[in-house]
N, C-alpha and C positions, 0 to 999 in steps of 0.2 A: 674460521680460525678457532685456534682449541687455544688453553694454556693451562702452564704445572707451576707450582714454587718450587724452588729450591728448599734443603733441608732449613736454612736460613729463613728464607721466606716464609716456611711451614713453622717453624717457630716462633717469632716476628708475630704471625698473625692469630698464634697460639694465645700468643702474652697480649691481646687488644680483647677490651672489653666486648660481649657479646655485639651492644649496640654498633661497634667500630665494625667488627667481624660482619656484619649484615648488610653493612654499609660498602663495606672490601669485595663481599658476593654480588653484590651489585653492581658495583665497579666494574666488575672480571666478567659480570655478563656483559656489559657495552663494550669491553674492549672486546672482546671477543666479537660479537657483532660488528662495531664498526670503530676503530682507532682513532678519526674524528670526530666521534661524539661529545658533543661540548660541555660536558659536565666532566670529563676527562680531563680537560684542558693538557694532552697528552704533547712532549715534546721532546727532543733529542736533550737529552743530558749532558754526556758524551760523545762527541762524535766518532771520537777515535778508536772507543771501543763496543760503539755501537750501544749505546744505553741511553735509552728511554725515561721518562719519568710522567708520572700518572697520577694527578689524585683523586686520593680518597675522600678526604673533607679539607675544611681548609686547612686543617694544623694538621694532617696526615696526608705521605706520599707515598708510591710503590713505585720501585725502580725495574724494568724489566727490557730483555732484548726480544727481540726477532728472528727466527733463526725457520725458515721456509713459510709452513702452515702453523708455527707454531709460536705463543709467547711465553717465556720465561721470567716469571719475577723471581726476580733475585734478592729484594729486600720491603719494607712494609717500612717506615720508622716516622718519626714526627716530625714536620716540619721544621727545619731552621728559620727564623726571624729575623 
């Protein structure tokens, strides 16, 4: 499996401190490898519109869909509490 950000995404992960950004590529290699990797704790968000949510640490999430071999994040932001 591969994945892209969106221009969102790509900015999102612009605006995260380097340490967060290192932590986000790391991320995006186990999803990439394997969607149940449990440091992911990866799960349907939305069902309806097919979105995903994935974190990063525990105060940061990425939300991204699935669309064949490929995952799209769509967004990077801080977790709500």
């Amino acid at each position: 499996m591969k994945f892209r950000l969106t221009r969102r995404a790509a900015r999102d992960y612009d605006a995260l401190p380097p340490a967060l950004q290192l932590r986000a590529d790391k991320q995006f290699s186990f999803l990439a490898a394997n969607l149940r990797h449990p440091s992911l704790d990866a799960k349907k968000y939305d069902e309806s519109r097919g979105i995903w949510q994935g974190r990063v640490t525990r105060d940061y999430r990425f939300y991204f869909t699935i669309d064949g071999d490929t995952y799209t994040i769509l967004t990077l932001t801080k977790h709500p509490k």
